[in-house]
Backbone as CSV, one residue per row, in Angstrom:
resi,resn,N_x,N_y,N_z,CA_x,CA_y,CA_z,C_x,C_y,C_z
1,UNK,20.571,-20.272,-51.664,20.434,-20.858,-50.343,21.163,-20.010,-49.288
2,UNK,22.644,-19.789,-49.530,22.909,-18.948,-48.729,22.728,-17.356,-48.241
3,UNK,21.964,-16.763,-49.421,21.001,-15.464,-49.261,20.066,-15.767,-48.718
4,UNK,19.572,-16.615,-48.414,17.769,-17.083,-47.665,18.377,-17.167,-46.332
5,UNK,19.423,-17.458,-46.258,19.834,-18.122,-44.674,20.572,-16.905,-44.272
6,UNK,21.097,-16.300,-44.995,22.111,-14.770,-44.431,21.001,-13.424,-44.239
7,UNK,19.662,-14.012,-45.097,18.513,-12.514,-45.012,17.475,-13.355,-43.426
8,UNK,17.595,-14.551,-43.017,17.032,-14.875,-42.204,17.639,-14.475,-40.833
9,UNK,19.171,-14.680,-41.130,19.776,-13.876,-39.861,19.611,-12.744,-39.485
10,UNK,19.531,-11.803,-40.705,19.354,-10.462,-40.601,18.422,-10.515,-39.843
11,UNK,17.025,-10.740,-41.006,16.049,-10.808,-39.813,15.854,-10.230,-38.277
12,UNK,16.009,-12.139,-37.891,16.643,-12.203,-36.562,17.001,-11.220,-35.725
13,UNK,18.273,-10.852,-36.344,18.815,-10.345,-35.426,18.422,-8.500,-35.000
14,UNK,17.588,-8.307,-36.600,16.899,-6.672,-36.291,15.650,-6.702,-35.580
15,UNK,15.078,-8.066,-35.226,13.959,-8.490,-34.180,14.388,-8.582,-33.377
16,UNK,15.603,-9.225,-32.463,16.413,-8.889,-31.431,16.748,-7.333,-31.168
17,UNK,16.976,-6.788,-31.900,17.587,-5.659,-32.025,16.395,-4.701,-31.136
18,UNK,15.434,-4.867,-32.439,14.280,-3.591,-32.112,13.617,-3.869,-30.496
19,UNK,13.495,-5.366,-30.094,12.738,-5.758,-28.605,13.616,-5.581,-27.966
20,UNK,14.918,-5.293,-27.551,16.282,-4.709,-26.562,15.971,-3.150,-26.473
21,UNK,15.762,-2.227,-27.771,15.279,-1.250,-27.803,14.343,-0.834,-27.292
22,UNK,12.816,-1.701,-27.629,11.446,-1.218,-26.771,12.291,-1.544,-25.381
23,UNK,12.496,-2.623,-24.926,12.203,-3.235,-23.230,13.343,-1.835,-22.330
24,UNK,14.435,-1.597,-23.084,15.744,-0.548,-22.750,14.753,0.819,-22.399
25,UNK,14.040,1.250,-23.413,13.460,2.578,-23.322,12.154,2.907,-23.052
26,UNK,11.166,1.544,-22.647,9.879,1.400,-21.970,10.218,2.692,-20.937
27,UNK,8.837,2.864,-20.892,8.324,3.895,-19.385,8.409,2.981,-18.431
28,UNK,8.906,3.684,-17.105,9.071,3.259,-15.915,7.247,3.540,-15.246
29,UNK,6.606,2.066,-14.691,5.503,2.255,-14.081,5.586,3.046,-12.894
30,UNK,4.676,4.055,-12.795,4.620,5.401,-11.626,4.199,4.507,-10.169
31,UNK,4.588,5.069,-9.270,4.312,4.919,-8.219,2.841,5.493,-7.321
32,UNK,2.216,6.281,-7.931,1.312,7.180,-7.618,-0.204,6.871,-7.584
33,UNK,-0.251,6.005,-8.421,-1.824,5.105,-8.331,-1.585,4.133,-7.051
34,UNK,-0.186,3.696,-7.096,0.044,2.408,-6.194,-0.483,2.279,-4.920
35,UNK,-0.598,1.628,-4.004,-1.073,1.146,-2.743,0.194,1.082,-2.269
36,UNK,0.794,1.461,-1.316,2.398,0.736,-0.667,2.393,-0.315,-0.039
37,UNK,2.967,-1.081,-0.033,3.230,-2.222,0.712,3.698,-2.594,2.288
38,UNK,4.205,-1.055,2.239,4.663,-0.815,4.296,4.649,0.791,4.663
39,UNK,4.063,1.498,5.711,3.999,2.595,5.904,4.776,2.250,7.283
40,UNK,5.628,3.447,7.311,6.594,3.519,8.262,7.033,5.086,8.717
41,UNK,7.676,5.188,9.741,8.659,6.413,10.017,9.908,6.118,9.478
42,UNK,10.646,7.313,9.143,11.786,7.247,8.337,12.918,6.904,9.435
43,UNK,12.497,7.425,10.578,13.553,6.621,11.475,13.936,5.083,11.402
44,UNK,12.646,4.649,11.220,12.763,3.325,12.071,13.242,2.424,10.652
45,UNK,12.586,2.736,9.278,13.739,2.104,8.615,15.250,2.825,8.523
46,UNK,15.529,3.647,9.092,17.365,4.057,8.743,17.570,3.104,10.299
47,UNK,17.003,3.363,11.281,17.176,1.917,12.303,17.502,0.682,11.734
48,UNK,16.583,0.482,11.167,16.307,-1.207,10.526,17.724,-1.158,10.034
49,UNK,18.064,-0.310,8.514,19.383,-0.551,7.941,20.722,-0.466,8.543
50,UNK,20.478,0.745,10.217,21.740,0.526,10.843,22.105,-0.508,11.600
51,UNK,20.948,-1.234,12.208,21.173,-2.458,12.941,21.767,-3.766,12.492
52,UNK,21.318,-4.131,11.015,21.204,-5.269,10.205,20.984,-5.023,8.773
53,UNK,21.607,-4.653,7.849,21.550,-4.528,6.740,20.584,-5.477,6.142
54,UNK,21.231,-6.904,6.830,20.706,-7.952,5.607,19.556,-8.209,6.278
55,UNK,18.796,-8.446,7.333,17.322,-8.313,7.523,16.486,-7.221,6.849
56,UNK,16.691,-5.790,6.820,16.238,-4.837,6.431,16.164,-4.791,4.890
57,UNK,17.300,-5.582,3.940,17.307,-5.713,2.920,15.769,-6.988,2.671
58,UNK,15.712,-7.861,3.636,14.751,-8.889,3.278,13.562,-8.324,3.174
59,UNK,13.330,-7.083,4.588,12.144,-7.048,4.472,11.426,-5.409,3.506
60,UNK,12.383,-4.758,2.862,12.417,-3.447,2.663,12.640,-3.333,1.042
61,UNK,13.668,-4.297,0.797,14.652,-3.841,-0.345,13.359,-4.076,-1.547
62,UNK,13.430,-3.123,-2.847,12.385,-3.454,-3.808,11.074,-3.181,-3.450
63,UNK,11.020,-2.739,-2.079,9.303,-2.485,-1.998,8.812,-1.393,-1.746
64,UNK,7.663,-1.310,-2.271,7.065,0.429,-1.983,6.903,0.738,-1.177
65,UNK,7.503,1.656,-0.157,7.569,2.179,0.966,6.489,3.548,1.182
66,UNK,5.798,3.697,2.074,5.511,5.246,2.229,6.305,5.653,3.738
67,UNK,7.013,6.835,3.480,7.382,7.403,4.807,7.243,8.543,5.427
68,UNK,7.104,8.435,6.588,6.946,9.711,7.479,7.760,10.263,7.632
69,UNK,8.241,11.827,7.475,9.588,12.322,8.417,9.548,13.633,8.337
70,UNK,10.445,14.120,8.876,10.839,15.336,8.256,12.099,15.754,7.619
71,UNK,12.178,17.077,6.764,12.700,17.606,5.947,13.607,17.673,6.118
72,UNK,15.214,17.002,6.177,16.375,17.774,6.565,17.278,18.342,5.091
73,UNK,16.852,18.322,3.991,17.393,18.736,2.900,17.027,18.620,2.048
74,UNK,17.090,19.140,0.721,17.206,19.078,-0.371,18.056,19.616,-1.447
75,UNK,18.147,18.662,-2.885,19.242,18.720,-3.240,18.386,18.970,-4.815
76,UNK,19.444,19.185,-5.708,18.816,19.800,-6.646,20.236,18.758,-7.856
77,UNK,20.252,17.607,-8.459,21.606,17.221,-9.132,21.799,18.386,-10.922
78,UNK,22.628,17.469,-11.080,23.678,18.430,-12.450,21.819,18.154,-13.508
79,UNK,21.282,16.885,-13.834,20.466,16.443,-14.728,18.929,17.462,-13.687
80,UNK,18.857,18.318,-12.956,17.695,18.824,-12.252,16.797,17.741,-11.832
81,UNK,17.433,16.588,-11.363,16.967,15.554,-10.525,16.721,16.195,-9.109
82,UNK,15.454,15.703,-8.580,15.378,16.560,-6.972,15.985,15.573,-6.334
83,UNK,16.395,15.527,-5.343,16.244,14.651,-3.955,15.935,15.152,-2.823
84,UNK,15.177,14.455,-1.768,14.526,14.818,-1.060,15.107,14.138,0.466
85,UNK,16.124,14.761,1.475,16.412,14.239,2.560,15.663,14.197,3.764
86,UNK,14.953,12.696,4.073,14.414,13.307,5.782,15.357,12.417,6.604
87,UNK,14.983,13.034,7.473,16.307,12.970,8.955,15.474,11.531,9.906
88,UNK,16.435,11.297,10.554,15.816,10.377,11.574,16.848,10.823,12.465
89,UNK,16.763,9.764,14.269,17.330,10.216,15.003,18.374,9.511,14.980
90,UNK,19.228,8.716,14.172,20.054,7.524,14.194,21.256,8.617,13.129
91,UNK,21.888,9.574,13.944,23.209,9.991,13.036,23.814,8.976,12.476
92,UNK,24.608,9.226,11.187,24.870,10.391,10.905,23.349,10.597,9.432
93,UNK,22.660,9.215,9.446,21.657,8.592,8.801,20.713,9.529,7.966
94,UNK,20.352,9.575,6.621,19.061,9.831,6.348,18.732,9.051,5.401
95,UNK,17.278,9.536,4.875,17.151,8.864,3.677,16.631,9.632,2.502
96,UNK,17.195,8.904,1.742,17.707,10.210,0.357,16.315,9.387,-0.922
97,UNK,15.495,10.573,-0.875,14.498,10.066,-2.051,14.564,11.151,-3.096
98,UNK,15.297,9.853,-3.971,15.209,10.848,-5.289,13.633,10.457,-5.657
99,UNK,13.459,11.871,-6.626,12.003,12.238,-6.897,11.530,11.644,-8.362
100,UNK,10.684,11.241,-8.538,10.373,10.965,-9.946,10.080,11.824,-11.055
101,UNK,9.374,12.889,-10.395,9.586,13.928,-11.637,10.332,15.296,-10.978
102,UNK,10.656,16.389,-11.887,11.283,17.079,-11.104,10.464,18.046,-11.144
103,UNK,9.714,18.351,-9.976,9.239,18.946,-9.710,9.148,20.631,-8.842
104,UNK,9.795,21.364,-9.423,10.357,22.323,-9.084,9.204,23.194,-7.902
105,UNK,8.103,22.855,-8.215,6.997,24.042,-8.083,6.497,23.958,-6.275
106,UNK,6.658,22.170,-6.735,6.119,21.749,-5.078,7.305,21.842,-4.487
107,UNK,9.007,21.477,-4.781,9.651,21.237,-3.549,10.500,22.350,-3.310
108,UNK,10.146,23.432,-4.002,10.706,25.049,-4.118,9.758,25.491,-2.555
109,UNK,8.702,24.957,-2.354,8.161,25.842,-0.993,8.691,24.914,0.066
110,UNK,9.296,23.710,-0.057,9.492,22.912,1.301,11.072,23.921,2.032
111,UNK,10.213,23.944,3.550,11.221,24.386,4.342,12.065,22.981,5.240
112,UNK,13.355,23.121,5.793,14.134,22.263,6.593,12.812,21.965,7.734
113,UNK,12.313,21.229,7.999,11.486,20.829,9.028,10.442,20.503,9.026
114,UNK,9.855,21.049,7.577,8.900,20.441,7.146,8.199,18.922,7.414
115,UNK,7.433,18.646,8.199,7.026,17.052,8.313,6.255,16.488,7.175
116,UNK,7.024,15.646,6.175,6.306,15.351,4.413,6.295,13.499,4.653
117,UNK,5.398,13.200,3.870,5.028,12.157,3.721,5.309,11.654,2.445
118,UNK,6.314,10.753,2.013,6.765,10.512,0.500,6.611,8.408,0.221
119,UNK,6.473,8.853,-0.713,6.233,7.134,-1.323,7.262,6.739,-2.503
120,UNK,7.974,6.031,-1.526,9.053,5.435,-3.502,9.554,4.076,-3.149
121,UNK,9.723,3.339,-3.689,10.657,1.922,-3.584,12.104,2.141,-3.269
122,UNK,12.209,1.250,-2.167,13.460,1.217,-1.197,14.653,0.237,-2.186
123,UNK,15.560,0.905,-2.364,16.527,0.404,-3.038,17.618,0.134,-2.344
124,UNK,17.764,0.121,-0.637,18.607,-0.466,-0.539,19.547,1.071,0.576
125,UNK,20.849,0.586,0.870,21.805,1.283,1.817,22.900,1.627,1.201
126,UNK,23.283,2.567,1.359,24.887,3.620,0.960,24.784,4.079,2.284
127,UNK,25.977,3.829,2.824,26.061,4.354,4.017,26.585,5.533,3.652
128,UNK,25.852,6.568,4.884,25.067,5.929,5.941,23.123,6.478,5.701
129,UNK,23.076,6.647,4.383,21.665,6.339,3.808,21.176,5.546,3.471
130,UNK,19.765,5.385,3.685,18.954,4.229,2.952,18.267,5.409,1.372
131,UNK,18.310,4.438,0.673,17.847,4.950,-0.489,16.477,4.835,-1.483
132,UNK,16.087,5.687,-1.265,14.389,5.101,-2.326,14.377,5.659,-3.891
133,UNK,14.207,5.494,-4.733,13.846,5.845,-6.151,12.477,5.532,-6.462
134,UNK,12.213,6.755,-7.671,10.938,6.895,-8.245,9.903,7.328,-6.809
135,UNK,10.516,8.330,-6.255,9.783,8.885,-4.848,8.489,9.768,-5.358
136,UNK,7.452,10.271,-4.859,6.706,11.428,-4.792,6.480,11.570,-3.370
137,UNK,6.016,12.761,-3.543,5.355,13.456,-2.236,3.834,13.540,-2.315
138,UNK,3.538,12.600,-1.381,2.356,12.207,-1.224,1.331,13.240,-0.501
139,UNK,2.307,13.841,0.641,1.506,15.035,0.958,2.551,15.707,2.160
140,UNK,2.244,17.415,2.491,3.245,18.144,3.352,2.281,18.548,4.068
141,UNK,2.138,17.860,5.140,1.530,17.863,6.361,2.136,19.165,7.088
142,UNK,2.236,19.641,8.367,1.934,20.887,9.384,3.496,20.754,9.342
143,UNK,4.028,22.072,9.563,5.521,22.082,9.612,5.777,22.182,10.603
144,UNK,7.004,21.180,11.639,7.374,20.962,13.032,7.780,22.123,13.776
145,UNK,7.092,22.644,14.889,7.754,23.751,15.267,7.942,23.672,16.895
């Protein structure tokens, strides 16, 4: 009796085990088929987040954003994560889209001024950035001159 009830825990608990495992190491759904939910200038949400955090969080936070802007940086992290900075006019402000894949090939030709159009879910404010994850570049429109 108590081997039936100690091999049932086991069980259990390696069925717990293994579904923590799948759900932990599932693929993250892409952003790239998606439709966005708000197209905007990158100004006007680093506006939104400098004015009022917690409105901008209501209407922004978690949702797929596409934005307009231009190029004021890019960053390259320790893991060859890209990020992708566009500027608005609200110093000291940008917004920082890390990239979903790292894509060396496309963001190796972007110049500082570049006017790019990127799509990722808005995660929210670190001052004095707003932040998007799982970004792409949707397209690099005419460079500002």
């Amino acid at each position: 009796m108590r081997k039936k009830i100690g091999l049932s825990i086991g069980i259990i608990a390696l069925t717990i085990l293994a579904l923590g495992l799948y759900w932990y190491n599932r693929p993250v759904e892409g952003v790239a088929n998606k439709k966005p939910q708000l197209t905007l200038e990158a100004n006007d949400l680093i506006q939104a987040y400098t004015i009022n955090e917690t409105d901008a969080n209501s209407r922004y936070l978690g949702k797929l954003v596409e934005l307009h802007g231009s190029l004021a940086g890019k960053d390259k992290g320790p893991d060859n994560a890209i990020t992708i900075m566009l500027a608005g006019n609200v110093p000291p402000g940008f917004v920082s889209c890390l990239l979903a894949t790292n894509s060396n090939a496309e963001t190796d030709a972007l110049k500082s001024g570049d006017s790019l159009v990127i799509k990722g879910i808005c995660t929210g404010y670190l001052f004095p950035d707003v932040q998007l994850n799982q970004c792409i570049i949707v397209n690099t429109p005419q460079k500002n001159d």
